[in-house]
Every structure is written in C-alpha cells, then in structure tokens.
C-alpha positions in Angstrom: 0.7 3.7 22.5 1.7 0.0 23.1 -0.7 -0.2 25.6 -3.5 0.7 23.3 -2.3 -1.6 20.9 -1.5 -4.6 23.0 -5.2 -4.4 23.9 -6.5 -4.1 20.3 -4.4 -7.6 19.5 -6.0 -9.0 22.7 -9.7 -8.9 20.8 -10.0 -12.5 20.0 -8.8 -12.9 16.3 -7.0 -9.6 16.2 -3.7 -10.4 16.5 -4.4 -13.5 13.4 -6.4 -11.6 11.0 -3.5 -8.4 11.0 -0.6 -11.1 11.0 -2.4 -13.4 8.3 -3.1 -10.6 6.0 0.7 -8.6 6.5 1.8 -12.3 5.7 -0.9 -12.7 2.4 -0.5 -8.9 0.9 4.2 -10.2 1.1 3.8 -11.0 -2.4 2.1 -7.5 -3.3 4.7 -5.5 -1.6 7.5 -6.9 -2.3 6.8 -7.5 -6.5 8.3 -4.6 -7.3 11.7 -5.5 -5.4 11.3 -9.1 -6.8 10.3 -8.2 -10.8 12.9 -6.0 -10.5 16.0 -8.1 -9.4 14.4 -11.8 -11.3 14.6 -9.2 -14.4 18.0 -8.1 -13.9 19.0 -11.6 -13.5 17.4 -12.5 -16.2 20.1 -10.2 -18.2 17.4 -8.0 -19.1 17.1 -4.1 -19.0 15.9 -1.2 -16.5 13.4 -0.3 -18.5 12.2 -3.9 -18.9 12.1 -4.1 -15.2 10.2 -0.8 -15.0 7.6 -1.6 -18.0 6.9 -4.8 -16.0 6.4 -3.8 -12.7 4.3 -1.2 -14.6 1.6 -3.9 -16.2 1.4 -5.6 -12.8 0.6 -2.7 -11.2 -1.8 -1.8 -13.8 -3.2 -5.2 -13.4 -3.3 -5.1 -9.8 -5.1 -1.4 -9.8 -7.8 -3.3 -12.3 -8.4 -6.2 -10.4 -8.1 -4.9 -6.6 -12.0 -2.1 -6.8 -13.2 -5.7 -9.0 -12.3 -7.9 -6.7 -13.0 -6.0 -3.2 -16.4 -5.3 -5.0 -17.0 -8.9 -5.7 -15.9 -9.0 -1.5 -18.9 -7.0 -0.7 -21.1 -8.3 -2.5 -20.3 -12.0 -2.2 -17.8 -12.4 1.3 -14.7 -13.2 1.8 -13.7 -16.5 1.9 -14.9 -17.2 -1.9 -13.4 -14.5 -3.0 -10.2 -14.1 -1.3 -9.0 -17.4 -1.6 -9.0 -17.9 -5.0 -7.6 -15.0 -6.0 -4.2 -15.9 -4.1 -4.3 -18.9 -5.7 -4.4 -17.8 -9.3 -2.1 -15.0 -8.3 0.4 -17.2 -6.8 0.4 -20.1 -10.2 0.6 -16.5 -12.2 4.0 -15.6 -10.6 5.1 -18.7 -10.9 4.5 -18.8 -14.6 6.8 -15.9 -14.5 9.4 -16.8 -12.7 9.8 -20.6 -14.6 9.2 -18.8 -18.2 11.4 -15.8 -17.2 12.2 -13.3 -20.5 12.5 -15.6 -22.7 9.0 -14.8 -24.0 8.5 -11.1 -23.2 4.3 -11.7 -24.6 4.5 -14.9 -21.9 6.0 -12.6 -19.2 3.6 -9.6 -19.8 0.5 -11.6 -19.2 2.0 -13.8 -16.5 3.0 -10.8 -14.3 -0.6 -9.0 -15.5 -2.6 -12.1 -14.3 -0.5 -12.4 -11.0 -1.1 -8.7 -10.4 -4.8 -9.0 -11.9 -6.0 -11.9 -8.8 -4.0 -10.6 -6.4 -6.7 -10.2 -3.6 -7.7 -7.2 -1.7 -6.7 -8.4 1.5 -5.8 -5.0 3.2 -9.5 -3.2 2.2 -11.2 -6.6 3.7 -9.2 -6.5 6.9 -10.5 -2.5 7.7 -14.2 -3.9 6.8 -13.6 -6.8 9.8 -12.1 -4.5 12.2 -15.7 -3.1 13.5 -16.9 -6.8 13.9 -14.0 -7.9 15.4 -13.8 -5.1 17.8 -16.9 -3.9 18.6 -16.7 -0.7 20.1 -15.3 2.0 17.4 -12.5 3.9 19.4 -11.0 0.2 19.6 -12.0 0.3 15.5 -10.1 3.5 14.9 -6.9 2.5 16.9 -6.5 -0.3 14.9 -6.8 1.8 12.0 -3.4 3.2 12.9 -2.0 -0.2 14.6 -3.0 -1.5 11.0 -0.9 1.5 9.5 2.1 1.0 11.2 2.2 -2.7 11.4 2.2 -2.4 7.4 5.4 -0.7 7.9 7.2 -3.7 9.5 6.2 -5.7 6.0 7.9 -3.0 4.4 10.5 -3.3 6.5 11.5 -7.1 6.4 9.7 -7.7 2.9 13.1 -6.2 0.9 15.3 -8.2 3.3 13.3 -11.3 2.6 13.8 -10.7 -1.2 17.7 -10.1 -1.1 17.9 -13.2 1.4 16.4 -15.3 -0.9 18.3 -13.9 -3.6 21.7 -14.3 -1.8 21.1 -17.8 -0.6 18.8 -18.9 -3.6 18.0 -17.5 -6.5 15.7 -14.6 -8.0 13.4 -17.0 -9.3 13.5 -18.6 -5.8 12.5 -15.5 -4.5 9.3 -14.6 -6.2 7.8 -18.7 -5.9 8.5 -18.4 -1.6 7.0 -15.3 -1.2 3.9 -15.7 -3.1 3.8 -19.9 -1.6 3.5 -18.2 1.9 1.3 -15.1 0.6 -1.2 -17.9 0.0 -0.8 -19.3 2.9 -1.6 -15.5 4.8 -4.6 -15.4 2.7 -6.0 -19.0 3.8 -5.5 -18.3 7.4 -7.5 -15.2 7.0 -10.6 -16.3 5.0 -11.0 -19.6 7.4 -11.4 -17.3 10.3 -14.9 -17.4 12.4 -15.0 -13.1 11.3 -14.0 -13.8 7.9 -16.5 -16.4 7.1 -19.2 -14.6 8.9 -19.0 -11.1 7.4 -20.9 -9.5 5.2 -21.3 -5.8 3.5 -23.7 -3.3 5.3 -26.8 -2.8 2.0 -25.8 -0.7 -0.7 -27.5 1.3 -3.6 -27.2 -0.3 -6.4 -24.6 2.3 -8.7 -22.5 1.6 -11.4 -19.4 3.7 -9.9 -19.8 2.3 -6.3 -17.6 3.9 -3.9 -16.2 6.5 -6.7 -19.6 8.2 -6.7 -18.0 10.0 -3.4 -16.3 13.7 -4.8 -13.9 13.5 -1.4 -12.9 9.5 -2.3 -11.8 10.7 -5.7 -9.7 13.9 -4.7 -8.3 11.7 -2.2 -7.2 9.2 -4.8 -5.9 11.4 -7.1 -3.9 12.7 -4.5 -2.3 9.3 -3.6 -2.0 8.3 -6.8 1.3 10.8 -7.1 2.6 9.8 -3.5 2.7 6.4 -5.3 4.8 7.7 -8.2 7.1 9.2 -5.6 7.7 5.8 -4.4 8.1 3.5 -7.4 10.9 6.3 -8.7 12.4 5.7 -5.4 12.2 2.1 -6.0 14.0 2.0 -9.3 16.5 4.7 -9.0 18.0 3.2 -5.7 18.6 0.0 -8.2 21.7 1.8 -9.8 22.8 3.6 -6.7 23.0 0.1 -5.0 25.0 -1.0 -8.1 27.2 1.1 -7.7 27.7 1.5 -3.7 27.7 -2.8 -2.8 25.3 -4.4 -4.7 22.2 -5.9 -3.7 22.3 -6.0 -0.1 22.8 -2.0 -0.4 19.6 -1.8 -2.0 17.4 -4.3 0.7 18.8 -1.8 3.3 17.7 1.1 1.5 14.6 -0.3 0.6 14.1 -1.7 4.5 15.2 1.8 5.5 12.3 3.5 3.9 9.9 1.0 5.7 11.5 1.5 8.9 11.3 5.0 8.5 7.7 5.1 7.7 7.3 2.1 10.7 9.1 5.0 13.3 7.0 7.9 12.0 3.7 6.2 11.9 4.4 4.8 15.6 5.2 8.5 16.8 1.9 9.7 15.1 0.0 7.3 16.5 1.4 8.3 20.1 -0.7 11.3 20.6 -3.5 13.2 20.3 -3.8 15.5 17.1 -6.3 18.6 17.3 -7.9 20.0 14.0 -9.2 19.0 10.5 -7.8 15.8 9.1 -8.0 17.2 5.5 -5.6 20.0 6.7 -3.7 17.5 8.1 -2.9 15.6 5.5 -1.8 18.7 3.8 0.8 19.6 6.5 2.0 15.6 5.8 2.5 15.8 2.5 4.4 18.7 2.8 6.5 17.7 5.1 6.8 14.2 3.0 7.9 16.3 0.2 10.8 18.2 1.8 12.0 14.5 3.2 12.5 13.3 -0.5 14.5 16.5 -1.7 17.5 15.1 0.2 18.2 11.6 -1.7 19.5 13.5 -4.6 22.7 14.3 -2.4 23.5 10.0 -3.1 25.9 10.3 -0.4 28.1 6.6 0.6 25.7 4.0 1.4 25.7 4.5 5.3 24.0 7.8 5.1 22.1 7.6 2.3 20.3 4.5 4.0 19.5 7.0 7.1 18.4 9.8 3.6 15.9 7.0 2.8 14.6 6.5 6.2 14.0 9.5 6.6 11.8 10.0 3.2 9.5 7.5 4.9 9.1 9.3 7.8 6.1 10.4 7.1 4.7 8.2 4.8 2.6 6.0 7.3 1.1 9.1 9.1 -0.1 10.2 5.9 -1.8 7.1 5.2 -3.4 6.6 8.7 -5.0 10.0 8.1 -5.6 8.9 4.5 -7.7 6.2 6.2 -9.9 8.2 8.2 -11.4 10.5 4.8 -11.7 7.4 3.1 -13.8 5.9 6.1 -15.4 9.5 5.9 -16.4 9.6 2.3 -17.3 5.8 1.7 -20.6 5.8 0.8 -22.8 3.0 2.5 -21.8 -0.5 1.9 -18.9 -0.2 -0.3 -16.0 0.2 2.9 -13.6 -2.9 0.8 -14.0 -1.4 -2.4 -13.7 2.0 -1.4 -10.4 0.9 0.9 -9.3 -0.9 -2.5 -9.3 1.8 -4.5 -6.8 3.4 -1.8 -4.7 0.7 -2.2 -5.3 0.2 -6.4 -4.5 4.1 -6.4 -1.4 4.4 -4.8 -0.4 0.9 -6.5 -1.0 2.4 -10.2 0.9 5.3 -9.1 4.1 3.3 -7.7 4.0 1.5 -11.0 3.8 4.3 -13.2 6.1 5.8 -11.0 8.5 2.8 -11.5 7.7 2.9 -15.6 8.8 6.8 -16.2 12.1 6.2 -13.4 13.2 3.4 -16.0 14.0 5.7 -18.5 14.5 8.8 -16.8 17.8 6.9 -15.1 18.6 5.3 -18.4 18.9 8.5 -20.3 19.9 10.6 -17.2 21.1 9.1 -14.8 20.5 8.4 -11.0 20.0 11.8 -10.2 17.0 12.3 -11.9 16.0 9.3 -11.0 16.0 10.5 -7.4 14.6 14.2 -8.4 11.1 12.4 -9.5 10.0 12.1 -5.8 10.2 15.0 -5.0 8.3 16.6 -8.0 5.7 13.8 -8.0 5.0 14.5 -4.1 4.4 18.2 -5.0 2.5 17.4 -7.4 0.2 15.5 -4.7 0.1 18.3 -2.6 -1.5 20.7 -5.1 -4.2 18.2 -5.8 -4.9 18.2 -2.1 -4.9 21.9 -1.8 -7.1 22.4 -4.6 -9.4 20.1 -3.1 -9.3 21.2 0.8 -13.1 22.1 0.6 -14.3 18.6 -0.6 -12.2 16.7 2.0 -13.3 19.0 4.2 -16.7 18.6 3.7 -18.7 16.0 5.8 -19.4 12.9 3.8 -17.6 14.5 1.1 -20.8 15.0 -0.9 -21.6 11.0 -1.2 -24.9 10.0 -2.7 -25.4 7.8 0.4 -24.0 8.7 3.8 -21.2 6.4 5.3 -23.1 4.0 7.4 -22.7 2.0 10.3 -20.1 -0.1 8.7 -17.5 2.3 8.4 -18.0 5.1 10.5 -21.3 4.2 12.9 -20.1 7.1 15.4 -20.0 10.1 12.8 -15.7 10.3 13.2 -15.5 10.5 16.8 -11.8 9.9 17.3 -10.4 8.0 20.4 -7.3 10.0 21.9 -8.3 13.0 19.8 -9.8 15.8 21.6 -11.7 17.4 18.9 -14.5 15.6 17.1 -12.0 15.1 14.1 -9.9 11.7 13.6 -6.6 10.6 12.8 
C-alpha cells in the first residue's frame, strides 16, 4: 500500500496538486465545526448554529455542479481562483458581522458557501493527465480518499486550536486565508493551467442525465445527514464531558477512523461488483453508528466515534469508482461535484433537523439520527442495485476517455471490477 502510494506522489505534480487542494477544500470541511462554535460564541442558539450550517450547505450544494460545470467548460484556473476568493471575503463578512444581523449572517455564510470552489471534482479530472497510465489513475483515487481523511482528522483540531489560543472569529478568517492560498497553488500549476474537459453533448442536466449518478446521489445524500447529526449532537455531549477540546477529539476521531479504514481498504485486492460492495459498506457503516447512543465518558466514546468512521472512506473510494462509471462524456468535475454537493446538502440538512431534535430531546436522539439516516441510505442503494450494476449506468453518452479510458480495469483487483 505505501509503496503504491509513494509512487503515485512521485509523478511530478502529484504530491502538490493533492496537498494544495486538502489545504484549499480546509475551509469547506471544517465550516461546519467553525459556524458552529463562532455561533455559540456568539451567545447564540443550537438551532441557530444548525439553520446556518444548513444555508451554507445549501449554498455550497448550489454552487459546487455550477461552478465544476463552469470548470469544464472554461478550465480551471479562471474559475477556481476566484471563487476562493469571494468565498473567503464571504466568511469574513461573517465572522466580523457575527449575529448581530441574522439577514447579514444568512447571506454572508450563503455566499461563502455559494463560491466555494470545487476543488476536490477538479483534482480527480487532473489525475489521468497527471498520471498517465490509469492503474496509477485509480490508485490515486483511493490515495485521494484516504488522504481526505487526514483533513478530517487535523481540520477539527485546527478549529479548537484556534479557538483556545484565539478566538472563534479567528478561527474561521485563518482557515479560509490559507484555503485561498491551497486553491492558488493549485490553479498556477503547469496541469491545472493546461487542462481541459474531454467534448461533451450539449444537455441541460449534464452529468445528472446518468440513472446510476443519480441513485448514487441519493444514496449519499443520507450518509451525509448521518454525519451532520453526528456533528451537532457531539456539541452537547462535549459540553457536558470537557468542553471544546472533547468535541475536536471526537470530531478528529471520526476522521481518523475513516483515515484507518480507508488505508486498510485500500491494502488489498477486493473481488466482485462494486455496486454490491458499496452495499456491504453501508451496512456495515450503519451498525458502527448504533453504538454512539451508549454516550459513554469521553475516552471511549472518542474510540465509539472512530469507529463510526471506519468505514466511511471505503465507502467513498468505492463511491468514486460508479461515479467514474456512470459519468457521461465530458462532465467528470461536475459529475464528481455533484458527489461532493450531495453528501454536503445531506450533512447540512443533517445538521438542521439534529438542532432541534437535541433541543427538544436531548443528545440521545441526537445521536439515534445516524443511524436511521444511514439505513435510510442503504435502502436507496438496494432498491437501486440493478442500475449501479449496470454498465454506464444507462448514460446518454458513454464515459469517455477522461474518466474511465480502460472500461474499469482495476489495478490490484483481480476481477474486471474496481474499487
């Protein structure tokens, strides 16, 4: 495994495009954990927090198919770039205006979450031209899914560090200062400036013309309500078992759990369908979440929440491989975009209906929405095992050569299947 790897970030750029995008998508990971605490800070309430994490995600799940269109159509660098920009100036609007003015607020976090470029969906599209050969393609696809991991890992920490030795507010201007400066060391690369989208037909839906891209979503769309609930309902736990730094381990412990699970998966070689597979990790996803409602002391319900994220990155590495599969031709940022829009609506909505839930409830239910929201996930991909199944996932236009140019031959996989 780490020698695969190691030669993937040998490929000249590799190693700078993955590190400058982790570094650019900081602020989008970690807005949740950040809206959350500058809100709380701010004397305001849970469900305040919730509703506004809710309109940036929102926002974001508008602007991320618009923009990574806009990428395919137009490159990278002048689309990129900009974005960060106005996304960063948005935040900051935020975080100097604070709650003072909730209609300020709203479209300050809408408009940060609204530019906040698609980073991740234009790193996959440079992979093959970085790479070249596509076994080298597809084991960055898991490198890429594991590597997101450590973000999620150190991203909470770097929140409640800022917090601890700054301020709230501190924290959301330094993370979105140096999110801009991931993004401009990404679009000034030689592959970045040189890229551009394979042809596609001209369609108003784009990449959701695909029947398997949009079972897919709507799939991930509930594994991203599982998470925001898990995001807001670990807020009162934390309160209640140490404060703040209980909540950036718990939050760095569902990363690292994810970062451990996704390395194992990575490790081997997986026989079979991937759309079955994907079923099997849900599943197994879903059983990992029951658990948190035990709220044990802080010690092992940190190891509780790493193992809920256990299986998160495998699920998303296979998640990458239908979405490669079902992209129709020339649409390989949007369609990755919509991936990450998708499970970013979901984490926000997830975060909106937590709010309330642990107002009115309490943190028990709170930690009981996972687990029903991950179910709910794996009946939308049982229900649609035929059309993930299916090559090309009945796509108007075949994925072309700049996004699967091999048909899914898998490296390390001994069947014709990839993961």
């Amino acid at each position: 495994m780490a020698t695969g790897y190691l030669e993937i970030l040998r490929a000249r750029h590799a190693a700078r495009l993955l590190v400058g995008t982790l570094v650019g998508r900081l602020p989008n990971a970690t807005a949740a954990i950040a809206i959350l605490l500058f809100v709380r800070a701010e004397g305001g309430s849970y469900s305040l927090a919730g509703a506004l994490v809710g309109v940036y995600g929102v926002a974001n799940a508008v602007g991320q198919p618009v923009l990574g269109r806009l990428v395919d159509l137009r490159g990278q660098p002048s689309v990129q770039l900009p974005a960060a920009v106005l996304s960063g100036l948005a935040m900051a609007v935020f975080a100097f205006g604070g709650i003072g003015s909730l209609p300020l607020a709203y479209a300050a976090v809408a408009a940060a979450g609204l530019f906040t470029p698609p980073l991740e969906g234009g790193l996959r599209a440079l992979w093959s031209s970085v790479l070249r050969k596509e076994e080298h393609v597809h084991t960055a696809y898991a490198m890429d899914a594991v590597a997101q991991e450590v973000m999620f890992t150190v991203g909470p920490l770097l929140v409640t560090l800022c917090v601890s030795l700054w301020s709230a507010q501190a924290a959301l201007l330094v993370l979105n200062v140096v999110g801009v400066l991931g993004a401009l060391s990404v679009v000034v690369s030689p592959p970045s400036r040189a890229w551009r989208s394979a042809p596609r037909e001209a369609h108003w839906l784009g990449a959701l013309r695909s029947a398997g891209l949009l079972a897919l979503l709507a799939a991930f769309l509930f594994i991203g309500m599982a998470l925001g609930s898990i995001t807001v309902a670990s807020v009162p736990y934390a309160d209640d078992h140490g404060g703040d730094v209980v909540y950036g381990w718990l939050m760095a412990a569902l990363g690292f759990g994810a970062l451990v699970g996704g390395s194992v998966y990575g490790a081997r070689q997986w026989a079979g369908e991937p759309a079955r597979r994907l079923r099997v990790l849900v599943a197994l996803l879903v059983v990992c979440y029951l658990p948190l409602m035990l709220m044990p002391d802080a010690v092992p319900m940190v190891a509780l929440t790493a193992l809920a994220g256990v299986f998160l990155a495998p699920a998303i590495a296979c998640a990458f491989v239908l979405v490669d599969r079902h992209a129709p031709r020339g649409t390989v940022t949007e369609a990755f975009s919509w991936l990450v829009t998708t499970f970013t609506v979901g984490h926000s909505v997830g975060a909106g209906v937590a709010g309330p839930v642990v107002e009115e409830g309490g943190t028990l239910w709170g930690f009981a929405l996972p687990g029903v929201a991950g179910g709910v996930s794996l009946l939308v991909l049982t229900a649609t095992g035929r059309v993930l199944a299916a090559p090309g996932g009945g796509a108007v236009v075949a994925a072309g050569s700049e996004n699967d140019p091999n048909r899914a031959l898998e490296p390390r996989f001994s069947s014709g299947d990839r993961a």
